[in-house]
N, C-alpha and C positions, 0 to 999 in steps of 0.2 A: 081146528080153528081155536084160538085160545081168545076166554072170554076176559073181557077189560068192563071195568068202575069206574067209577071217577073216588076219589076220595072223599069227593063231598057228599056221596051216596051212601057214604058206613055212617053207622051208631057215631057219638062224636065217644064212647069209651073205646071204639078201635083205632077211630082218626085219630085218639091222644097214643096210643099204643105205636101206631105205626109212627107217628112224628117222634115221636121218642128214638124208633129204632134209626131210623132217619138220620137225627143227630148226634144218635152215639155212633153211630155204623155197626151196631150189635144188631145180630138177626132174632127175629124174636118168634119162638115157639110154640105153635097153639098144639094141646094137648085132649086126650078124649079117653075121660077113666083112666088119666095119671099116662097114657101111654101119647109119647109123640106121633101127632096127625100130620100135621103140615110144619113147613117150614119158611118165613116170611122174611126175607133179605134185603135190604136196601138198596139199590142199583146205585154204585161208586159213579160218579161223574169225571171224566175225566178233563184235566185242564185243556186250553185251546193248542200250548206245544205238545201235550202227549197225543191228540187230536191228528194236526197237521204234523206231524212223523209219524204217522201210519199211513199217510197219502204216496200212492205212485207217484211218480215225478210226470211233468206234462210232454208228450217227443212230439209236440205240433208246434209251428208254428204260428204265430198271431201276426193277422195283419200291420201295416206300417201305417197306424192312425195318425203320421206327420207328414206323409210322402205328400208333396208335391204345397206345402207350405213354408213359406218363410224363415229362415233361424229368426228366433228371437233377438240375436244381436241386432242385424237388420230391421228393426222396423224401432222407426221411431215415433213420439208420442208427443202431439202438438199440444200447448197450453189453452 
């Protein structure tokens, strides 16, 4: 199980650290006796079209929410 924070739970010297990496998109390195420990990445957001082109397409059917009502043309609208 992988544990989660919120960001508003760090030091605010890491919450400037990670907003930084945030906005550059640069991953940023925490280090232990000059040797790399971890490695902290900013997860890319993707736009809503790169989003919906990764969706299967839908092979159902959707009900007929007009069936068994009026065309529009038909109905007229008293003053």
């Amino acid at each position: 199980m992988t544990t989660q924070i919120t960001l508003s739970d760090l030091p605010a010297t890491i919450q400037t650290l990670l907003n930084q990496a945030q906005k550059t998109g640069e991953p940023l390195t925490i280090t232990q006796n000059g040797i790399p420990f971890a490695i902290i990445s900013p997860i890319k957001k993707k736009s809503l079209m790169e989003t919906l082109s990764t969706l299967e397409p839908l092979d159902e059917d959707f009900a007929d929410v007009d069936e068994g009502l009026l065309p529009l043309d038909d109905i007229e609208f008293s003053k």
